[in-house]
N, C-alpha and C positions, 0 to 999 in steps of 0.2 A: 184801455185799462184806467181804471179810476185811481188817483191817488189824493189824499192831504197831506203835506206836507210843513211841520211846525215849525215853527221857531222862533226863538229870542227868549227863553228859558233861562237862566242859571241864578246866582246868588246873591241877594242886595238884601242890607240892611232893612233892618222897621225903620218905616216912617219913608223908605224908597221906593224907587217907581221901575216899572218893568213894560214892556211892549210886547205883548206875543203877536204872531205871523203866520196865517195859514192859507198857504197858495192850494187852489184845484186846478185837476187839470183832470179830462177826459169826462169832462161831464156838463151840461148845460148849467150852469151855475145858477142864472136867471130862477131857475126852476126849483130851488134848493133853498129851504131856511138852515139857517147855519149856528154854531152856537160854539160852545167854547163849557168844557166839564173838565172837571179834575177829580182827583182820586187821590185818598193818602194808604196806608197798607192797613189791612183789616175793615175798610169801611166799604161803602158802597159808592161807586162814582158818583158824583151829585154834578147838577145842572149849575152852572153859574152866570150867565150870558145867552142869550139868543137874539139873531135880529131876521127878520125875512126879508126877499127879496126886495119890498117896498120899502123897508129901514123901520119896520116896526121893531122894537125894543123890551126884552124881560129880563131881569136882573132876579137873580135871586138876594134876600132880603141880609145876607151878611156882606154882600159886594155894591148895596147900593150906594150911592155918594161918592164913589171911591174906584169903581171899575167905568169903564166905558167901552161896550163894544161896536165895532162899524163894518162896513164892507164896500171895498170896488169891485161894481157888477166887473165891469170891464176888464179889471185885473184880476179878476177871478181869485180875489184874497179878503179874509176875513179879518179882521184885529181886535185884540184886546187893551187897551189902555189900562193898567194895573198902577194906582197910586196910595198912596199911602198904605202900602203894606204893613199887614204883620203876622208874627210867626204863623199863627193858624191858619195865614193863606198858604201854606209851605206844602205841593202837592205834587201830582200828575196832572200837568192839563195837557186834555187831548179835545181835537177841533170834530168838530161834526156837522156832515151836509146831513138832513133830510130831504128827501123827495116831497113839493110840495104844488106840483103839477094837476094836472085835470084827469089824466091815467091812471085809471083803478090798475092794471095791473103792476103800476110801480108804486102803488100808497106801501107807506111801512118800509121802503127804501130806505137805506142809509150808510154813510161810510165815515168811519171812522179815522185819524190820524194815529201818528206811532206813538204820539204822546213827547213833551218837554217837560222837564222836572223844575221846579221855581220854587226853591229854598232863601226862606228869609230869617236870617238869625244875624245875631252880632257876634 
């Protein structure tokens, strides 16, 4: 059974820093590019972060300078480095492996986490 599991989500001030945390477990992780999206209510999830297997890196253009994302193959965990927050980063992030293997019949694979909520006000 595949799972993502988040965490390090909750409330800090603008101008603060935050750590998100996503451990897998039940799935070749090697094999998987991974990313990091969030979601506020009414809108569409948007992508904020991905990095693949080799540590290749995409940011999207409101988190650059100012997010970092990484991963240990070996710990089969992703992270977000979140600094200099502010209010408009205040979201749903949820982690995401995709399948990014040599197997057609797992292209378009992907699993999703439960989601941590990361509110930044004063």
């Amino acid at each position: 059974q595949v799972q993502l599991v988040e965490s390090g989500g909750g409330l800090v001030q603008p101008g603060g820093s935050l750590r998100l945390s996503c451990a897998a477990s039940g799935v070749d992780f090697r094999l998987y590019t991974t990313a990091w999206y969030r979601q506020v209510p009414g809108k569409q999830r948007e992508l904020v972060a991905a990095v693949t297997s080799g540590g290749r890196t995409n940011y999207a253009n409101s988190v650059k300078g100012r997010f970092t994302i990484s991963r240990d193959n070996a710990m089969n965990t992703v992270y977000l480095q979140m600094n200099s927050l502010k209010p408009e980063d205040t979201a749903v992030y949820y982690c995401n492996a995709e399948y990014a293997g040599l197997l057609f019949a797992l292209k378009g694979t992907q699993y999703w986490g439960q989601g941590t909520q990361v509110t930044v006000s004063s």
